[in-house]
N, C-alpha and C positions, 0 to 999 in steps of 0.2 A: 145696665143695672141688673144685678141678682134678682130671682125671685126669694119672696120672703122665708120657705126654709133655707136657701143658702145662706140667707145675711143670716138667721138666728144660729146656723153652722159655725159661721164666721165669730159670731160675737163669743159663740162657748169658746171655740179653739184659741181667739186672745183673750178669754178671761181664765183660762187653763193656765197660761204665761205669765200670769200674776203671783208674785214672791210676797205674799200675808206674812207682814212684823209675826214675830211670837211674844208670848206675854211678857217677855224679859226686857224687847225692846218697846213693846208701849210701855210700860209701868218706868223703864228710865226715861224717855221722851217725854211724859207726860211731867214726873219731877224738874227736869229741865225746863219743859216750859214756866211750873208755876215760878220755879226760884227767877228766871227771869221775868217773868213779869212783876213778882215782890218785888225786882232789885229797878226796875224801871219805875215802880211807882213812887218807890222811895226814891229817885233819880228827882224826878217831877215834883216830889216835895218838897226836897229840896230848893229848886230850882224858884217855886214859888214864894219856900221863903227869904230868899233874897232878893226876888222882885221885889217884893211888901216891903222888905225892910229899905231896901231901897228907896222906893215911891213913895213911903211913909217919912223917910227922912228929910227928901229931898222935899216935902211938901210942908213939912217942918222949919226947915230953913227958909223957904218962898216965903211964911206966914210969920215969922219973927223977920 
């Protein structure tokens, strides 16, 4: 096991290795995520309203 200034050596020389997005790729990543998650929620609401209209009709027919 290292003594502790070697491990904090350690931790700078792999956080030196680390490749930081530039502002061009957060700001696209970041629109990606939202338009996905828009398109997932409207996925879901869809999804719901066919459940209901489903479950609403078929519960329609049960009662007649």
């Amino acid at each position: 096991m290292p003594n502790p200034v070697q491990f904090i050596n350690q931790v700078r020389a792999e956080g030196s290795k680390i490749t930081w997005p530039n502002r061009r790729e957060v700001v696209t990543t970041t629109i990606m995520v939202l338009i996905m998650a828009a398109l997932t929620s409207l996925f879901f609401f869809l999804v719901d309203l066919v459940i209901r209209f489903g479950i609403t009709n078929g519960l329609q027919m049960i009662g007649n």
